[in-house]
C-alpha positions as CSV (number, residue, x, y, z in Angstrom):
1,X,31.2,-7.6,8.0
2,X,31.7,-4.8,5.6
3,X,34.6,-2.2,6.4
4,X,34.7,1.6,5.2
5,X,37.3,4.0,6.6
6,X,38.1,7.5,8.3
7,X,38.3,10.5,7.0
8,X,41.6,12.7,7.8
9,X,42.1,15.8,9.6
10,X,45.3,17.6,9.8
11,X,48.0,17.1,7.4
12,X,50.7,14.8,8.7
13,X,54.4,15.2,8.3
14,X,55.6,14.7,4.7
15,X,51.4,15.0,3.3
16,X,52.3,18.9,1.8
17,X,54.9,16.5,-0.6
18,X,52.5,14.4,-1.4
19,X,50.4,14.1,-5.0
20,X,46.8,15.0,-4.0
21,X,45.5,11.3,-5.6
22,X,48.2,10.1,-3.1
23,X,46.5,11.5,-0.2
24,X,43.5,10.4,-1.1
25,X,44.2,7.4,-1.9
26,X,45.8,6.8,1.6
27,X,42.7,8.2,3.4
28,X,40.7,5.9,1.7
29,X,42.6,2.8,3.0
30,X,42.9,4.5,6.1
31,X,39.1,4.5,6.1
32,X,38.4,0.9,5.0
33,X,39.8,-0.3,8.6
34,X,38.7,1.9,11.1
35,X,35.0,2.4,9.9
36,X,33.1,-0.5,11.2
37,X,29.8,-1.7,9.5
38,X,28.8,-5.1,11.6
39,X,26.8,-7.5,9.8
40,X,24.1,-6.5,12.4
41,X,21.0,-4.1,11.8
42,X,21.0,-0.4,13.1
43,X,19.4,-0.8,16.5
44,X,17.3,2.0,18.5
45,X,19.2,2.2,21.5
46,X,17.1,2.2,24.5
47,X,16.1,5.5,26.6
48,X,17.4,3.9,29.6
49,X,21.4,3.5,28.7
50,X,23.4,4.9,30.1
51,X,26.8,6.4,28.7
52,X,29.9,4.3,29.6
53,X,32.2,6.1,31.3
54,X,36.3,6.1,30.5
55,X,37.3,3.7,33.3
56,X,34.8,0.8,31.8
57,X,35.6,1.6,28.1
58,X,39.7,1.5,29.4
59,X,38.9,-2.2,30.8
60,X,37.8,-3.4,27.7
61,X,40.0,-1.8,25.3
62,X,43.3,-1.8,27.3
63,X,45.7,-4.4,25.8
64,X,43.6,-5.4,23.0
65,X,44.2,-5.7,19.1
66,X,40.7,-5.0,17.5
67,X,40.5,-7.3,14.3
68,X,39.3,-5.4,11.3
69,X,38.3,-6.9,7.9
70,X,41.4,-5.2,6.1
71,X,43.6,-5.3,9.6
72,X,44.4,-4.8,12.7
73,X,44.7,-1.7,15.5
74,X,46.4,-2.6,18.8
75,X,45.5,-0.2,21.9
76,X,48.5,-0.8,24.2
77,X,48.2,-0.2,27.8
78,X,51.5,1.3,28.2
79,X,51.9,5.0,26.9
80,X,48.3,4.3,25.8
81,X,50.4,3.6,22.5
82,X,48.2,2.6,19.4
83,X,49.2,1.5,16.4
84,X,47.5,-0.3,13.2
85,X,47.8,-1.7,9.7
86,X,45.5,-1.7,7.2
87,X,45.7,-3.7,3.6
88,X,43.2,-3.7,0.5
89,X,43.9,-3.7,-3.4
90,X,44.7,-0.5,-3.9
91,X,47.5,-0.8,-1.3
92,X,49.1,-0.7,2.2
93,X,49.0,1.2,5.1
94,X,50.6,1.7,9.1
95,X,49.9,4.0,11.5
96,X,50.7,4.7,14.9
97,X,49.7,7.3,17.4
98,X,47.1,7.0,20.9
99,X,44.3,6.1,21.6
100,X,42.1,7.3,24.6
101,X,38.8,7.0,26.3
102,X,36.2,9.5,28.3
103,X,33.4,10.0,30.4
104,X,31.5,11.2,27.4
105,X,31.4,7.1,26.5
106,X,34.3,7.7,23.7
107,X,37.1,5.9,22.6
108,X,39.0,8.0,20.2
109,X,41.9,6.6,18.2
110,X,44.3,9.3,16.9
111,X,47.4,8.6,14.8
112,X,49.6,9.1,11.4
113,X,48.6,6.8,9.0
114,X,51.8,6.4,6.2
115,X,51.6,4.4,2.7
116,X,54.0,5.0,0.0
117,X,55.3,8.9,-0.1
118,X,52.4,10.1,1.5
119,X,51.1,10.2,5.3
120,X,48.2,11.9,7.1
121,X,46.9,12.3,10.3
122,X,43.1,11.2,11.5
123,X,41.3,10.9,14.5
124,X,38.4,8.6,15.0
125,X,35.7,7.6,17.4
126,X,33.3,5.6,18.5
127,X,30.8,6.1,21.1
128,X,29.6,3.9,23.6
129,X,26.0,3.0,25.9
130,X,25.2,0.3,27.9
131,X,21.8,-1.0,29.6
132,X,21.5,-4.3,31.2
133,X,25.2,-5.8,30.3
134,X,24.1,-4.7,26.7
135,X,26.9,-2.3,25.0
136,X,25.9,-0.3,22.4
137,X,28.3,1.2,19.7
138,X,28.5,3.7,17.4
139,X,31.4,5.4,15.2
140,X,30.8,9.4,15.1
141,X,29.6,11.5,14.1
142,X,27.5,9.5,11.2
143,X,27.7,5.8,12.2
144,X,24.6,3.9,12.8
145,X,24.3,2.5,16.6
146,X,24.8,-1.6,16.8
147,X,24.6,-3.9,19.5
148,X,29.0,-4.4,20.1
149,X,28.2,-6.8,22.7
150,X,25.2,-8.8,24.3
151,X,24.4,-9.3,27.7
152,X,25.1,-12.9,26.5
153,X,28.1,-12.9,24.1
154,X,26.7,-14.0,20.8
155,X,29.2,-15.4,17.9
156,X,28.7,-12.3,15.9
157,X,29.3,-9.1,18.4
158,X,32.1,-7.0,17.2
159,X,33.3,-7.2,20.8
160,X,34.6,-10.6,19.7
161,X,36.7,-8.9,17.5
162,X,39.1,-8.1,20.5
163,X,41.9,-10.1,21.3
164,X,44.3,-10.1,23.7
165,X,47.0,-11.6,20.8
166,X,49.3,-8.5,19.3
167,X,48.3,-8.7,15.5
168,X,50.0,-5.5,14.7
169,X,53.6,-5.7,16.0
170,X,55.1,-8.0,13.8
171,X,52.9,-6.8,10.1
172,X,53.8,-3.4,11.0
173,X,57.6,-3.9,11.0
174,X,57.0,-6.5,7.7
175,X,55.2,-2.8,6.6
176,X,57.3,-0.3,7.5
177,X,60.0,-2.0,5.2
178,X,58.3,-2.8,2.5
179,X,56.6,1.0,2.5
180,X,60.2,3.0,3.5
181,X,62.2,0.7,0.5
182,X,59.2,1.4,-2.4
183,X,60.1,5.2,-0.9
184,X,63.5,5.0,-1.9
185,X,63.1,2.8,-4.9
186,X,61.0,5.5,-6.2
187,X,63.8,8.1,-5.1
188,X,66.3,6.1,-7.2
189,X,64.3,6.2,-9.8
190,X,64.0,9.8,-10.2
191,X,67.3,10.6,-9.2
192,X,68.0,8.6,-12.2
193,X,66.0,10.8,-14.5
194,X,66.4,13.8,-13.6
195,X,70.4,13.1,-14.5
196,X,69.7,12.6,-18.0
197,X,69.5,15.1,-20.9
198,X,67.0,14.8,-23.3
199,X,68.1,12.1,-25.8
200,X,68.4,10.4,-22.6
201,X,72.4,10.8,-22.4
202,X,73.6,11.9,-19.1
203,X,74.6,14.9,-18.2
């Protein structure tokens, strides 16, 4: 399965002191998690499904980590707390925030995703139809639809992807201090030069 990744919204606390290639770089790792591709061709979803509504999508999500290619999102029940992590080569990323669900067959996950002096919020969600114990899904507004789960569970459906096993607790601490000590390395470090003079002697 290929992943891609959301685009953000608002500015999160501590963004407007961020470089703008920081941002972007964080939205892009932000992105690569959350934006699910499945292995699976687009499918037409047929006239006859039906839109879920928030008590079924609730039942499946509540509880559940959601394994992604470069991480992990947890959707806890209490607080309807979410929080995720999110790894590739250009970096590392946490976020935490809520996550909700409607009649309008969406689950929406909102949070502040943080990487190294920057941080940014994004919302993102994915719709959901059902016809026959077949549930269709689809990441808005662009994504393509895919089957998430067959009336008979097959090996690939992203629905396998959920586990009741919190993936996220543990990385996200291991994250959080790795991220927060890079921050005040790189505070050091400029501390450092800003106390020099110009033929580096300090002042």
């Amino acid at each position: 399965m290929k992943v891609k990744v959301p685009f953000f919204g608002r500015e999160g606390r501590g963004t407007r002191h961020a470089l703008p290639g920081r941002r972007f770089a964080l939205g892009m790792l932000a992105v690569l998690a959350l934006c699910q591709s499945p292995a699976s061709a687009e499918v037409a979803v047929p006239e006859k499904a039906r839109t879920m509504t928030g008590v079924e999508l609730y039942m499946i999500f509540q509880d559940k980590t959601w394994k992604w290619e470069s991480g992990a999102g947890r959707m806890d029940r209490e607080g309807r707390a979410f929080r995720a992590w999110a790894q590739s080569a250009t970096g590392e990323s946490w976020a935490e925030g809520r996550w909700s669900v409607n009649d309008r067959g969406q689950l929406c996950l909102t949070a502040v995703w943080h990487s190294q002096g920057a941080a940014a919020r994004d919302k993102t969600c994915f719709s959901h139809r059902t016809l026959d114990g077949t549930i269709y899904q689809k990441r808005e507004p662009s994504g393509d639809w895919y089957v998430f789960r067959h009336a008979k569970t097959q090996a690939g459906d992203e629905f396998n992807r959920l586990v009741r096993e919190d993936l996220v607790a543990a990385k996200l601490a291991a994250f959080k201090e790795r991220i927060e000590g890079q921050v005040k390395q790189t505070k050091i470090s400029v501390g450092r030069q800003t106390g020099m003079n110009a033929v580096g002697g300090v002042r």
